[in-house]
BAFI-563395 format. One record per residue: residue in three letters; x, y, z of N, C-alpha, C in turn. Coordinates in steps of 0.001 Angstrom, whole numbers, padded with zeros to 6 digits. Layout:
BEGIN
{residu->ALA	n.x->X	n.y->Y	n.z->Z	ca.x->X	ca.y->Y	ca.z->Z	c.x->X	c.y->Y	c.z->Z}
...
//
This chain:
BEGIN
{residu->UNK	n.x->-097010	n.y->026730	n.z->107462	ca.x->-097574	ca.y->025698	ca.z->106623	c.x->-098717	c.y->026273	c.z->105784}
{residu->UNK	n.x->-099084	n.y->025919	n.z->105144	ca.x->-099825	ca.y->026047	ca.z->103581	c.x->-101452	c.y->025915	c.z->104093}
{residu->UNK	n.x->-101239	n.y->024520	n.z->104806	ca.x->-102890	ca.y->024059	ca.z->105068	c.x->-103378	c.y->024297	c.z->106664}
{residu->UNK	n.x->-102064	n.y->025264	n.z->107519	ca.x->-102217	ca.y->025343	ca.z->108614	c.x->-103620	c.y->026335	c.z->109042}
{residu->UNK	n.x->-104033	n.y->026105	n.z->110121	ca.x->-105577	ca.y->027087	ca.z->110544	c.x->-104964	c.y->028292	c.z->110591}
{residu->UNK	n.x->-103864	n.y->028830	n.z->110338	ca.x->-103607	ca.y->030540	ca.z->110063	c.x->-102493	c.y->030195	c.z->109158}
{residu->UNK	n.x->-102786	n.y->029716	n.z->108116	ca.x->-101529	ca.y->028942	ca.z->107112	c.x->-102152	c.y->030165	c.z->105695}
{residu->UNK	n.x->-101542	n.y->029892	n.z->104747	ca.x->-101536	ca.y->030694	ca.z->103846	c.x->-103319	c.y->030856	c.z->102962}
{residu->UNK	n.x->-103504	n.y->029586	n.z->102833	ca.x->-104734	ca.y->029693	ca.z->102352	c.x->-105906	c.y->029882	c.z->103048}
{residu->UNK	n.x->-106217	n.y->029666	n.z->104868	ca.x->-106709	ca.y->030492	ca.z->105508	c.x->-106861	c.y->032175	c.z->105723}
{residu->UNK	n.x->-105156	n.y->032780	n.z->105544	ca.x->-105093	ca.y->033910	ca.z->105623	c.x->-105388	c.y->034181	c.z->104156}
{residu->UNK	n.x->-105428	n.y->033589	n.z->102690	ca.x->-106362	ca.y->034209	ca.z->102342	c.x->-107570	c.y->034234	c.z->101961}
{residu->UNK	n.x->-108388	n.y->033333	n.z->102533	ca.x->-109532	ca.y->032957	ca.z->102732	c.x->-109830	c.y->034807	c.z->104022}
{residu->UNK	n.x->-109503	n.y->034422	n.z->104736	ca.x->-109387	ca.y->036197	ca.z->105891	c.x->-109255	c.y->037338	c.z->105216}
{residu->UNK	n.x->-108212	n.y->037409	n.z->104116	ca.x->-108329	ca.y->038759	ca.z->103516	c.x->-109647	c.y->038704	c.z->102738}
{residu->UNK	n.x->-110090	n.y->038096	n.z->102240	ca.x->-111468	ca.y->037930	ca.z->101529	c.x->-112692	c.y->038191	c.z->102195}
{residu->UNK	n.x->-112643	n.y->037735	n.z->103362	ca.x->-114079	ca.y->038089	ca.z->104533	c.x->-114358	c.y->036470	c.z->104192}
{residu->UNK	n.x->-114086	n.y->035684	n.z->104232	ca.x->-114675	ca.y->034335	ca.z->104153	c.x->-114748	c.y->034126	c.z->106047}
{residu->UNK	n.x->-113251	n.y->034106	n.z->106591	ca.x->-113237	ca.y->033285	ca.z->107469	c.x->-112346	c.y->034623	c.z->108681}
{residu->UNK	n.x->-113183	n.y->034151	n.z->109972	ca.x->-112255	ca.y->035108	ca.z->110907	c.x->-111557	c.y->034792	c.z->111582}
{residu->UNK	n.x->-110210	n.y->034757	n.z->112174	ca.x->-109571	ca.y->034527	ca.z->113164	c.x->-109487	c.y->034713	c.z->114486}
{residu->UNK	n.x->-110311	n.y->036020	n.z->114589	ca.x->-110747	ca.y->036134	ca.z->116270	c.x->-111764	c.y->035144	c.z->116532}
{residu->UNK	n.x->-112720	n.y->034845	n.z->115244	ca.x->-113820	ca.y->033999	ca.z->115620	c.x->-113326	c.y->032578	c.z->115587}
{residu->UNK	n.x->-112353	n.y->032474	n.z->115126	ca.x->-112206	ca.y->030976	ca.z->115177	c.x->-112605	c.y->030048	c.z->114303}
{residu->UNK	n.x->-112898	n.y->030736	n.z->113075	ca.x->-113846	ca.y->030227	ca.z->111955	c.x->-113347	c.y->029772	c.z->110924}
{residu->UNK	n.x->-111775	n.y->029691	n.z->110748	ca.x->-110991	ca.y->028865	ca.z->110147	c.x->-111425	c.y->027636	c.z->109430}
{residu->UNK	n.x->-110777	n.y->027547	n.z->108536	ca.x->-111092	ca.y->025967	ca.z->107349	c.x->-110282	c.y->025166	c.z->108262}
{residu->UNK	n.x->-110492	n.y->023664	n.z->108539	ca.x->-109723	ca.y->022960	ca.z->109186	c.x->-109061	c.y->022172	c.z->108782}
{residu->UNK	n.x->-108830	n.y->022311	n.z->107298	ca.x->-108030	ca.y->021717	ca.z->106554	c.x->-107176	c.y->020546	c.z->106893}
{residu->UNK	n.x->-106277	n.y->020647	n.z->108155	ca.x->-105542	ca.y->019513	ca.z->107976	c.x->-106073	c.y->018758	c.z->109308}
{residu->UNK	n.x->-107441	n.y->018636	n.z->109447	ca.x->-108191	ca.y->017766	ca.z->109905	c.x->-109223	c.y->016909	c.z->108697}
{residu->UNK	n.x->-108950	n.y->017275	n.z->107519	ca.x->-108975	ca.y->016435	ca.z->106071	c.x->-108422	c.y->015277	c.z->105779}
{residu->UNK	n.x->-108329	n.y->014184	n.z->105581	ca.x->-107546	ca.y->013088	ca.z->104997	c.x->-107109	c.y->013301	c.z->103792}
{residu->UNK	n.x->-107491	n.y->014654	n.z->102797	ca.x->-106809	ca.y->014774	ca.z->101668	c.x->-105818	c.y->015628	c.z->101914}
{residu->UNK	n.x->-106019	n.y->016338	n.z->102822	ca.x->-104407	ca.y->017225	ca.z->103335	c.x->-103226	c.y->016101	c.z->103697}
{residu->UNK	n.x->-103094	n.y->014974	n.z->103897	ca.x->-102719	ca.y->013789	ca.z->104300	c.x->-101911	c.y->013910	c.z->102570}
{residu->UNK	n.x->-102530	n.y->013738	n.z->101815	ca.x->-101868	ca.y->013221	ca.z->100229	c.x->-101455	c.y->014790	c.z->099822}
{residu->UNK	n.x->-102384	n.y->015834	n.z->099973	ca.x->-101651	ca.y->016753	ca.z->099790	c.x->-100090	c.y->016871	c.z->100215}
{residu->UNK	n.x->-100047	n.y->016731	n.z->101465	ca.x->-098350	ca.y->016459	ca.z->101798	c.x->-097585	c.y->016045	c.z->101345}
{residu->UNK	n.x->-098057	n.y->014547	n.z->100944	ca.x->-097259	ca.y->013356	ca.z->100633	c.x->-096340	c.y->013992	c.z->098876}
{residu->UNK	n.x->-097897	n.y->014865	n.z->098576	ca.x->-097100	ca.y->014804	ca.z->096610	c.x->-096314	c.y->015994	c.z->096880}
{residu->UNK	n.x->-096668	n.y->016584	n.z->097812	ca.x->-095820	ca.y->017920	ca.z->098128	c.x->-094231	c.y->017440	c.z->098531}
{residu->UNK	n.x->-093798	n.y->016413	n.z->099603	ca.x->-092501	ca.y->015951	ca.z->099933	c.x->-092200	c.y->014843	c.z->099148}
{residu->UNK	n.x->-092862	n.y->014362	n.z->098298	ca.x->-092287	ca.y->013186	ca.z->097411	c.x->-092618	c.y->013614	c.z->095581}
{residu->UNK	n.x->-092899	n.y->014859	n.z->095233	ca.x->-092787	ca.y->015604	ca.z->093828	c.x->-091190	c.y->014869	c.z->093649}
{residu->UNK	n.x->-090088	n.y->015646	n.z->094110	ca.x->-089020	ca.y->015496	ca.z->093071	c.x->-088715	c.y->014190	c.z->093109}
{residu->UNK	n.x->-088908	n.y->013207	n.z->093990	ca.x->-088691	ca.y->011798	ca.z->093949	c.x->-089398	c.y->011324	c.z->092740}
{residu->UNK	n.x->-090598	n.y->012080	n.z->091896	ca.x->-090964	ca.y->011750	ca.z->090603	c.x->-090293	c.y->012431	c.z->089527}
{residu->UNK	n.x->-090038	n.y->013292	n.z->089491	ca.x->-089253	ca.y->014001	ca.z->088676	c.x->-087887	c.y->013627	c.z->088467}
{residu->UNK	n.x->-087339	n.y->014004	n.z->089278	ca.x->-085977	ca.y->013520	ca.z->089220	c.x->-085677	c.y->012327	c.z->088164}
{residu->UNK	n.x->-086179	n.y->010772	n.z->088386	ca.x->-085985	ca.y->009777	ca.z->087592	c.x->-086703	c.y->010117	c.z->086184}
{residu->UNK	n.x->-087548	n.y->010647	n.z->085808	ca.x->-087962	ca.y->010908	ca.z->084900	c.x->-087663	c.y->011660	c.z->083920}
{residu->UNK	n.x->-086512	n.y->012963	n.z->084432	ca.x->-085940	ca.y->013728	ca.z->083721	c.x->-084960	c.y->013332	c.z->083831}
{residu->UNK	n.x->-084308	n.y->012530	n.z->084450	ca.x->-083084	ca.y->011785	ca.z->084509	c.x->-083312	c.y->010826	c.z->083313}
{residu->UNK	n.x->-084076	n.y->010003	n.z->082794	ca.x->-084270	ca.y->009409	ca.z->081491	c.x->-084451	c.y->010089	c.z->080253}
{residu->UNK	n.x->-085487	n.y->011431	n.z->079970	ca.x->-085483	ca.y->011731	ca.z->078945	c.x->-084504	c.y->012538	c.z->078385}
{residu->UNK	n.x->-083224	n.y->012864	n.z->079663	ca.x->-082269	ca.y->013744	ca.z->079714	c.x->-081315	c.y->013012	c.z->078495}
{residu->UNK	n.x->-081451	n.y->011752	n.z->078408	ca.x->-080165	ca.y->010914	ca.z->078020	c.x->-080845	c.y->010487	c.z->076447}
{residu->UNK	n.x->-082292	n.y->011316	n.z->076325	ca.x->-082558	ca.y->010674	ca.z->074958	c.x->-081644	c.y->011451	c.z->074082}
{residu->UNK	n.x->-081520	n.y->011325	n.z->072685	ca.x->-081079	ca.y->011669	ca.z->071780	c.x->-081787	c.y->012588	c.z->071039}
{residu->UNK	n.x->-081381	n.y->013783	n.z->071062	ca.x->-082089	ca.y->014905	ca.z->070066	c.x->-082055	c.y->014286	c.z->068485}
{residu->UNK	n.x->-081410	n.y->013856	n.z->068022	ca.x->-081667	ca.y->013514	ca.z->066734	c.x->-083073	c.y->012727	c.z->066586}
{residu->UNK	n.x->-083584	n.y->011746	n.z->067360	ca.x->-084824	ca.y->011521	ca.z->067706	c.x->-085677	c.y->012274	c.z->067276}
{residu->UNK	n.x->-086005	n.y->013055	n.z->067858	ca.x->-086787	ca.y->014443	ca.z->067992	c.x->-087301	c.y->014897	c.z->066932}
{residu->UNK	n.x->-085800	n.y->015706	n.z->066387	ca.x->-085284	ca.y->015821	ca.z->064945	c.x->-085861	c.y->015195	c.z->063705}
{residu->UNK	n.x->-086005	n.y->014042	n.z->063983	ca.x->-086213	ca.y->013319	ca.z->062851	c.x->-087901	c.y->013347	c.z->062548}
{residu->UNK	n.x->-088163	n.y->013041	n.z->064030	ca.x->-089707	ca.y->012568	ca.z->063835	c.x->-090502	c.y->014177	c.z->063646}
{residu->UNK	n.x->-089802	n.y->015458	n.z->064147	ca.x->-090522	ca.y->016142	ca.z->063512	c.x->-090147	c.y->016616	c.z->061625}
{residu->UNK	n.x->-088816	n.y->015958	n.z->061732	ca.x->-088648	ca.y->016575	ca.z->060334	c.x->-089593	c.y->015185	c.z->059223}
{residu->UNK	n.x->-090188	n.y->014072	n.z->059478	ca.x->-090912	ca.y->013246	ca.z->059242	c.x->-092562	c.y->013789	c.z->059259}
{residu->UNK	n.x->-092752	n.y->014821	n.z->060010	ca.x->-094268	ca.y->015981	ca.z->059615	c.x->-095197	c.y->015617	c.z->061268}
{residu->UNK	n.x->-094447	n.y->014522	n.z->062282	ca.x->-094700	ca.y->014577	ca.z->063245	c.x->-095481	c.y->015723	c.z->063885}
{residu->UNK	n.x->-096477	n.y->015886	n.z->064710	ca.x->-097000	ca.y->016872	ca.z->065348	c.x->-095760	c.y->017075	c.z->067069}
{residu->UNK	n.x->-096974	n.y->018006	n.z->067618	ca.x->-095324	ca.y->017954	ca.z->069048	c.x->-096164	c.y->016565	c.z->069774}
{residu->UNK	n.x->-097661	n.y->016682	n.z->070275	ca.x->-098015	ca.y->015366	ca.z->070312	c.x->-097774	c.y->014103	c.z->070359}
{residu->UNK	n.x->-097688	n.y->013989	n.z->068872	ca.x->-097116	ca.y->012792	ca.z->068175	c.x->-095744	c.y->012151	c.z->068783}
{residu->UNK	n.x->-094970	n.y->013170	n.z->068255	ca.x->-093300	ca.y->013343	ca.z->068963	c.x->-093478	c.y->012520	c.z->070378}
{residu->UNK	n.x->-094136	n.y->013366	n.z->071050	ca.x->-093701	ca.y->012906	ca.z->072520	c.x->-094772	c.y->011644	c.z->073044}
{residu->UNK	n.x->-096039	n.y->011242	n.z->072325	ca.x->-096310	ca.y->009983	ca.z->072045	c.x->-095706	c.y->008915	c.z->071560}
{residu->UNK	n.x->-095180	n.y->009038	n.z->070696	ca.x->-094250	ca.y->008041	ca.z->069889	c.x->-092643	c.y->007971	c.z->070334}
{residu->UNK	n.x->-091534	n.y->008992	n.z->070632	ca.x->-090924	ca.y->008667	ca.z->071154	c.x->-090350	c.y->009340	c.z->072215}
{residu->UNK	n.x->-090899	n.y->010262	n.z->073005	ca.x->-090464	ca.y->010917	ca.z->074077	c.x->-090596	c.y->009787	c.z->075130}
{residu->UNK	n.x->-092197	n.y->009470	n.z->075662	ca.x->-092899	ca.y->008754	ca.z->076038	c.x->-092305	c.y->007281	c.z->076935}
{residu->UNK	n.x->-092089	n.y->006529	n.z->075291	ca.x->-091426	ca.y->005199	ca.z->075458	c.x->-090112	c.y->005268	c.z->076052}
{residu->UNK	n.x->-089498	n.y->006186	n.z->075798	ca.x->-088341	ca.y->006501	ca.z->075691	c.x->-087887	c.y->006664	c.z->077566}
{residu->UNK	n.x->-088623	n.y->007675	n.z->078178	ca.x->-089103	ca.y->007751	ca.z->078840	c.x->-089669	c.y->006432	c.z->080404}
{residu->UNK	n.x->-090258	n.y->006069	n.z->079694	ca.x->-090897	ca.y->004673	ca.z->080593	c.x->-089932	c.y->004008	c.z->082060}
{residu->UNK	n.x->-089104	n.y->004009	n.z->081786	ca.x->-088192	ca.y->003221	ca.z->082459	c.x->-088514	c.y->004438	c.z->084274}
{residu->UNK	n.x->-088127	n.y->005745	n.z->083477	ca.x->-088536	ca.y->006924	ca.z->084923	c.x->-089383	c.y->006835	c.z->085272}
{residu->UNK	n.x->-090329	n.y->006784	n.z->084714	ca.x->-091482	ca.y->006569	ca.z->085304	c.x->-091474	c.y->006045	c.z->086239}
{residu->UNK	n.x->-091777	n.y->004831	n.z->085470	ca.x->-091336	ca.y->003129	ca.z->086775	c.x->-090920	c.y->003268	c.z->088058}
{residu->UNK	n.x->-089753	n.y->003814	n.z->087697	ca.x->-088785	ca.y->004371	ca.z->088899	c.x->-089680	c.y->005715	c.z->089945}
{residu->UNK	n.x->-090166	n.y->006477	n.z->089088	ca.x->-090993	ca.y->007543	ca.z->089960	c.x->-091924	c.y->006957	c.z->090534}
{residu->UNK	n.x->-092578	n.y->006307	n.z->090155	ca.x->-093808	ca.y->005540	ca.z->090602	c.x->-093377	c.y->004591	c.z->091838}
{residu->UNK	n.x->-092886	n.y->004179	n.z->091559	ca.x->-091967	ca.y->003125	ca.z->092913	c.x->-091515	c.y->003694	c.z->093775}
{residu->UNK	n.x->-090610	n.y->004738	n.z->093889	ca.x->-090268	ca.y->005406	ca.z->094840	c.x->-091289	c.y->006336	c.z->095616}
{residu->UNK	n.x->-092128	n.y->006714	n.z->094796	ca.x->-093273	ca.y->007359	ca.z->095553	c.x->-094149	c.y->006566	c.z->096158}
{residu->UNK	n.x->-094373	n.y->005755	n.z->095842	ca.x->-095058	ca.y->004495	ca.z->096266	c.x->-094677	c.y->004013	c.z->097321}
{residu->UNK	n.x->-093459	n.y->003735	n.z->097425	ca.x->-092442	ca.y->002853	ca.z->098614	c.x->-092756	c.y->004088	c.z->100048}
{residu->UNK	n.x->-091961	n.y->005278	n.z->099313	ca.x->-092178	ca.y->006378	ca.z->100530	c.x->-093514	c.y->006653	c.z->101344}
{residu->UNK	n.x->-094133	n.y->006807	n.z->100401	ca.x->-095673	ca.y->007339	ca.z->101281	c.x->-096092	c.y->006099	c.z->102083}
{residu->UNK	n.x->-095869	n.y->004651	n.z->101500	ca.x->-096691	ca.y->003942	ca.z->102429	c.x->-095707	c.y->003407	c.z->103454}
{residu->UNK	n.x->-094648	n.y->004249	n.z->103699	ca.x->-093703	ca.y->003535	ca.z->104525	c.x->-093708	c.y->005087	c.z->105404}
{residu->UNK	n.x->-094486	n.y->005878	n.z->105027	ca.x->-094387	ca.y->006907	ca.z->105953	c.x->-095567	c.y->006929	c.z->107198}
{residu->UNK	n.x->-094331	n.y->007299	n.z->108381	ca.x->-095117	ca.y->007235	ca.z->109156	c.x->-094981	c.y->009032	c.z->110001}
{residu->UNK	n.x->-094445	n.y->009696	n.z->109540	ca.x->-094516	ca.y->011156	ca.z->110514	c.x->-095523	c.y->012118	c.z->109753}
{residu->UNK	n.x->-095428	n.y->011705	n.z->108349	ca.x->-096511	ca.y->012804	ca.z->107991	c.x->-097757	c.y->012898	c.z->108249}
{residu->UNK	n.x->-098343	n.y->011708	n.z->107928	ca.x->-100025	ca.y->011548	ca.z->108389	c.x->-099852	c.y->012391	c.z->110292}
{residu->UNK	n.x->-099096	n.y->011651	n.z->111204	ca.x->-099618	ca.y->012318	ca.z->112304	c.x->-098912	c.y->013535	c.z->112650}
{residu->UNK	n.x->-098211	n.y->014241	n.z->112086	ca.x->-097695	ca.y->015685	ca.z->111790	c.x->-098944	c.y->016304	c.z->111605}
{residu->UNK	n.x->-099238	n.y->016258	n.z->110456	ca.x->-100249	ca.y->017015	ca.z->109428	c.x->-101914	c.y->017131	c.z->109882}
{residu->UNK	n.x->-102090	n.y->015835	n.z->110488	ca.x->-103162	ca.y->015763	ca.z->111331	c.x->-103480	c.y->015821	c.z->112744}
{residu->UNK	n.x->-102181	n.y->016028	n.z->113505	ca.x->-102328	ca.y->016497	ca.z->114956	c.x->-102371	c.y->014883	c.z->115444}
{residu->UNK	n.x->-102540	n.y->013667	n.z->114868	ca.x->-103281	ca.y->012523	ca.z->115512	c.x->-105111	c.y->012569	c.z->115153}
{residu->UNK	n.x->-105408	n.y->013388	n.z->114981	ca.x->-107023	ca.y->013459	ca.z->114871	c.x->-107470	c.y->012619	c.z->113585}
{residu->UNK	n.x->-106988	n.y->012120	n.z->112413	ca.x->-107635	ca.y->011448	ca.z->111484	c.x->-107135	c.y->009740	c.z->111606}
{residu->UNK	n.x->-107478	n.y->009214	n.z->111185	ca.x->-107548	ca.y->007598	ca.z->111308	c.x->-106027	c.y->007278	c.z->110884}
{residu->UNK	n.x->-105376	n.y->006231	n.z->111336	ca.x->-104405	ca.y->005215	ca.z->111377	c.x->-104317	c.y->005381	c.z->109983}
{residu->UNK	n.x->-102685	n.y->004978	n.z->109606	ca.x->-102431	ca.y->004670	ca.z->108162	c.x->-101409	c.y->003557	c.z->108682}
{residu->UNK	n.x->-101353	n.y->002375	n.z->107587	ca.x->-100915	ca.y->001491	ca.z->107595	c.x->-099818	c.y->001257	c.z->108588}
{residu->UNK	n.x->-098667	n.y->002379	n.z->108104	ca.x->-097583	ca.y->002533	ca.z->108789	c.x->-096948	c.y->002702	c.z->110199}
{residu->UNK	n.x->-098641	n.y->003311	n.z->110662	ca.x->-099119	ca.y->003955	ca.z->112115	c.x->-099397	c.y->002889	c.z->112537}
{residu->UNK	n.x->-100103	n.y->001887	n.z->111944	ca.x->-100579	ca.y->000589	ca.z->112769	c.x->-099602	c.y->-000206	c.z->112668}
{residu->UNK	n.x->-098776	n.y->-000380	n.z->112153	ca.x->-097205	ca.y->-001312	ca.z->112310	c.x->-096460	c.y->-001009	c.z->113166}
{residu->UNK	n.x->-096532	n.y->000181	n.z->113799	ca.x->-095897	ca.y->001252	ca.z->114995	c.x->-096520	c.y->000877	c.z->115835}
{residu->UNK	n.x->-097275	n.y->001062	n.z->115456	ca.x->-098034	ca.y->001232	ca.z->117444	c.x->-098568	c.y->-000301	c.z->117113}
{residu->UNK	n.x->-098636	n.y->-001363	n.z->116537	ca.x->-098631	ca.y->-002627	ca.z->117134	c.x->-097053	c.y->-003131	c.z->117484}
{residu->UNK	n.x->-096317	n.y->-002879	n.z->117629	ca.x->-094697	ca.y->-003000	ca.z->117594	c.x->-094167	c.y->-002633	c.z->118750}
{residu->UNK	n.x->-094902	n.y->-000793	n.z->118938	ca.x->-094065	ca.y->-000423	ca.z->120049	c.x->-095044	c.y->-000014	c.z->121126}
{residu->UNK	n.x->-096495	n.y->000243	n.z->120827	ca.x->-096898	ca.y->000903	ca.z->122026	c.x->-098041	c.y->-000914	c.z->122685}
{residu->UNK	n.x->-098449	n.y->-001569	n.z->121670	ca.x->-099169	ca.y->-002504	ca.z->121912	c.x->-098134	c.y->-003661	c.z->122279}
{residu->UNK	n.x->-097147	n.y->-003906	n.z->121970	ca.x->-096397	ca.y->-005020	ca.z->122218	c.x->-096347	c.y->-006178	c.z->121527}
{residu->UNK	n.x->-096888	n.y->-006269	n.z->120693	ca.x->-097918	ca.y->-007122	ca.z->119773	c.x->-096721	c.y->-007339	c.z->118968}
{residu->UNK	n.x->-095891	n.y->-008144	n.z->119178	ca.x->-094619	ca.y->-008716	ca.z->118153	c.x->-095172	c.y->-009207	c.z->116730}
{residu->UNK	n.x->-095655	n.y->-010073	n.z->116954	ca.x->-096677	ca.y->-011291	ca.z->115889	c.x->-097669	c.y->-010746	c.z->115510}
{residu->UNK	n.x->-098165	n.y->-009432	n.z->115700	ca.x->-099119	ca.y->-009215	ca.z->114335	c.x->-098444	c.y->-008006	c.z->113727}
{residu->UNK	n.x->-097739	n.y->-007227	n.z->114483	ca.x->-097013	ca.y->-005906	ca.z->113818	c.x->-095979	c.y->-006661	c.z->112766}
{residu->UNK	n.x->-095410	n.y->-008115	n.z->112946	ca.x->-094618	ca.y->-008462	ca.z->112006	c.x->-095763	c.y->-009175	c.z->110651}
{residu->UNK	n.x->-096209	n.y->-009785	n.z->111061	ca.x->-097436	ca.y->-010195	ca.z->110238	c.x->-097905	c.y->-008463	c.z->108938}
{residu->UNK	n.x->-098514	n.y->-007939	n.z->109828	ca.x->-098936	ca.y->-006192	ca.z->109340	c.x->-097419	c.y->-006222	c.z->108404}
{residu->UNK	n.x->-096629	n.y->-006130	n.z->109027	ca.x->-095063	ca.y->-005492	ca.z->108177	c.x->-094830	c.y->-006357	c.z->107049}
{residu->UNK	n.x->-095112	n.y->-007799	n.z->107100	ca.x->-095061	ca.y->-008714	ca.z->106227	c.x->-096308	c.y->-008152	c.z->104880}
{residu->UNK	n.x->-096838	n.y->-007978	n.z->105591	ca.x->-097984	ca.y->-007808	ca.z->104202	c.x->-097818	c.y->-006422	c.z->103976}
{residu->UNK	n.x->-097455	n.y->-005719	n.z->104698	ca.x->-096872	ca.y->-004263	ca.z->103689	c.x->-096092	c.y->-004708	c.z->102815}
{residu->UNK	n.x->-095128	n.y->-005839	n.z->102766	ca.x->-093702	ca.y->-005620	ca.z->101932	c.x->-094435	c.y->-006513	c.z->101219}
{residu->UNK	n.x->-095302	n.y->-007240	n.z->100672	ca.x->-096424	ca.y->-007775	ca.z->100047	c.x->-096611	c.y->-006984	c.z->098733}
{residu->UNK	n.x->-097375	n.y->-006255	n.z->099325	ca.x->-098276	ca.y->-005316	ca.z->098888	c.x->-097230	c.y->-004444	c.z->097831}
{residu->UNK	n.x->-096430	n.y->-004093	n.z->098968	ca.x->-095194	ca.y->-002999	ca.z->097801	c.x->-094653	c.y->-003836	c.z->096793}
{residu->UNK	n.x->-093862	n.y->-004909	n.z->097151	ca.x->-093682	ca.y->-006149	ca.z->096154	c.x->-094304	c.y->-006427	c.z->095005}
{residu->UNK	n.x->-095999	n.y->-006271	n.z->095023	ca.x->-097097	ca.y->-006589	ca.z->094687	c.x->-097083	c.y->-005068	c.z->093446}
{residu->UNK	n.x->-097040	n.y->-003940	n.z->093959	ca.x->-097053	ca.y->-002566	ca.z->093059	c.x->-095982	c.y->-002472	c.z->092304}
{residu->UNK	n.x->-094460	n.y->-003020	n.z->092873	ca.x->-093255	ca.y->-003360	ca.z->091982	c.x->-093480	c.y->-003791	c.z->090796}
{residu->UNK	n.x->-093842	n.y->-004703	n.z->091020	ca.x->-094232	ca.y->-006109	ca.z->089799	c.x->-095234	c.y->-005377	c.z->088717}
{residu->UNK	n.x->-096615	n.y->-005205	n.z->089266	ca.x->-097080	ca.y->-004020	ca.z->088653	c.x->-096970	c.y->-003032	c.z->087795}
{residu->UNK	n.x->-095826	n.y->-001925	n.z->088282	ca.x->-095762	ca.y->-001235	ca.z->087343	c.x->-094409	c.y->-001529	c.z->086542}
{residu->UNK	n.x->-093759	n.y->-002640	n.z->086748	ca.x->-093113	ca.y->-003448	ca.z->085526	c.x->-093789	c.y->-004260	c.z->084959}
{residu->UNK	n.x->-094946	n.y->-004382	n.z->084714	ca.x->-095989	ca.y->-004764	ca.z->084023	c.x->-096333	c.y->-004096	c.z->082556}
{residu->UNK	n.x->-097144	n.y->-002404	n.z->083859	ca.x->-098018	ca.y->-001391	ca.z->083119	c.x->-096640	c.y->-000874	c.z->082257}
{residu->UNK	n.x->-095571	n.y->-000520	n.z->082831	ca.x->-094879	ca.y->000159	ca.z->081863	c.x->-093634	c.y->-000684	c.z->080684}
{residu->UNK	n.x->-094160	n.y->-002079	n.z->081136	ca.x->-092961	ca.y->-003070	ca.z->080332	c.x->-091794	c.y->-002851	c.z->080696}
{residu->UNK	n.x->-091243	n.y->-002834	n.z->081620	ca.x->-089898	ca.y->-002514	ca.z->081799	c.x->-089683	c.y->-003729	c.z->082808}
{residu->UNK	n.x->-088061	n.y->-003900	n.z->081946	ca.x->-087479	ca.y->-005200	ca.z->083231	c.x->-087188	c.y->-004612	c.z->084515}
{residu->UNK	n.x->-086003	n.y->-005372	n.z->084936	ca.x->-085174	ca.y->-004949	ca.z->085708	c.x->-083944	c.y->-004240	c.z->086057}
{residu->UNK	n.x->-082992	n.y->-004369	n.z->084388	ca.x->-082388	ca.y->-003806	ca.z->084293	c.x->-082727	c.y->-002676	c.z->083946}
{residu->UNK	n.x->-083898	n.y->-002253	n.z->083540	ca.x->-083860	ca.y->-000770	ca.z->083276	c.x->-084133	c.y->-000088	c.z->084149}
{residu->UNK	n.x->-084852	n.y->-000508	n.z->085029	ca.x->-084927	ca.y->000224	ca.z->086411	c.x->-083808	c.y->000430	c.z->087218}
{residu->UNK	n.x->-082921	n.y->-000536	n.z->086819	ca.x->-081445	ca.y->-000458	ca.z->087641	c.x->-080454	c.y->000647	c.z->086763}
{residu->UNK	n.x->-080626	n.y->001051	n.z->085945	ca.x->-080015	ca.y->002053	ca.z->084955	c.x->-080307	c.y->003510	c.z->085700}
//
């Protein structure tokens, strides 16, 4: 691993003389809560990509074409119609990354051993299965699908896009 205590950026933090390994003097990186999101964009990148180049894949070069043969800058171009053009992936990237991370529950306690605080997903778990707690882990689960519901709507808002285009 990358952010592990003899992970890549420790060892080279070690070749440098920063940090020793006999001493134990390691960065503890994934005792961080940002090593937590580090992960997340690390296993959910192509879940943004993907839809996004999956849309501008299908634009039309004549587009392009035009608006630079019109004195367009590259800027411009991809402001004006890469962009819009575009939007619908987004949406879709944004949602799916969205949906995943807060519905994840192995990475936070992978990545952190258990040592950093509960994430949403963790507390819907362990009120469910280790607390017994039927009626508030469903309650908790209810207002997750809230909330995601709530970011849906959202970024068919921010990016104007219906429904059918997200279904495209």
């Amino acid at each position: 691993m990358i952010l592990d205590y003899q992970g890549v950026i420790n060892s080279a933090l070690a070749w440098m003389g920063i940090v020793n390994f006999d001493a134990k003097t390691w960065v503890p990186f994934l005792e961080y809560p940002g090593a937590v999101f580090v992960a997340l964009i690390y296993a959910y990148i192509l879940f943004m990509i993907f839809p996004i180049y999956n849309t501008v894949d299908t634009l039309d070069k004549n587009q392009i074409e035009a608006a630079e043969d019109l004195g367009a800058s590259t800027f411009r171009t991809h402001w004006r119609v890469v962009i819009p053009h575009a939007k619908p992936g987004i949406a879709v990237g944004c949602i799916m990354t969205f949906m995943l991370s807060a519905g994840s529950y192995s990475v936070p306690q992978i990545m952190t051993r258990g040592k950093s605080g509960d994430w949403f997903s963790q507390i819907i778990y362990r009120q469910f299965f280790e607390s017994q707690n039927w009626n508030i882990g469903a309650a908790y689960s209810f207002s997750l699908v809230l909330i995601c519901l709530a970011f849906i709507l959202l970024m068919m808002k921010v990016f104007k896009v219906g429904i059918r285009d997200i279904a495209k």
